[in-house]
N, C-alpha and C positions, 0 to 999 in steps of 0.2 A: 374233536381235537383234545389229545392231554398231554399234559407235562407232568413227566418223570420229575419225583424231586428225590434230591439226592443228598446224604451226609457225606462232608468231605470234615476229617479229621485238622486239618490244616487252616489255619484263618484265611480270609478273604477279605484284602485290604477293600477300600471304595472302589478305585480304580478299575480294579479288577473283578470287582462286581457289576461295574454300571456295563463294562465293558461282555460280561456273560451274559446279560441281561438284553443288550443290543442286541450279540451273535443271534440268539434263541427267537427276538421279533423279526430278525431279516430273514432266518430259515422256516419259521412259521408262518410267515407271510402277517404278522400282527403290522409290521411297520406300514403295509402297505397299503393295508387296510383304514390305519390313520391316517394317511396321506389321500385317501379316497374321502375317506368321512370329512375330516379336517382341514383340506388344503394343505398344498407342500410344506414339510419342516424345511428349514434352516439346513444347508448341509456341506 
């Protein structure tokens, strides 16, 4: 598995970082992965 990293000329408030950061583990299957190892997050 790899992740493209990419320059975006534009800033990236938090927000909207934590929120790319989520999209990327739900479509990669990371999130699920932690809820299998770790027991369900919060949600």
């Amino acid at each position: 598995m790899g992740m493209k990293i990419q320059n975006y000329k534009t800033s990236v408030n938090p927000f909207l970082g934590n929120s790319l950061v989520n999209h990327h583990f739900n479509k990669t299957g990371i999130s699920q992965l932690i809820d299998k190892e770790l027991d369900n997050r919060v949600k």
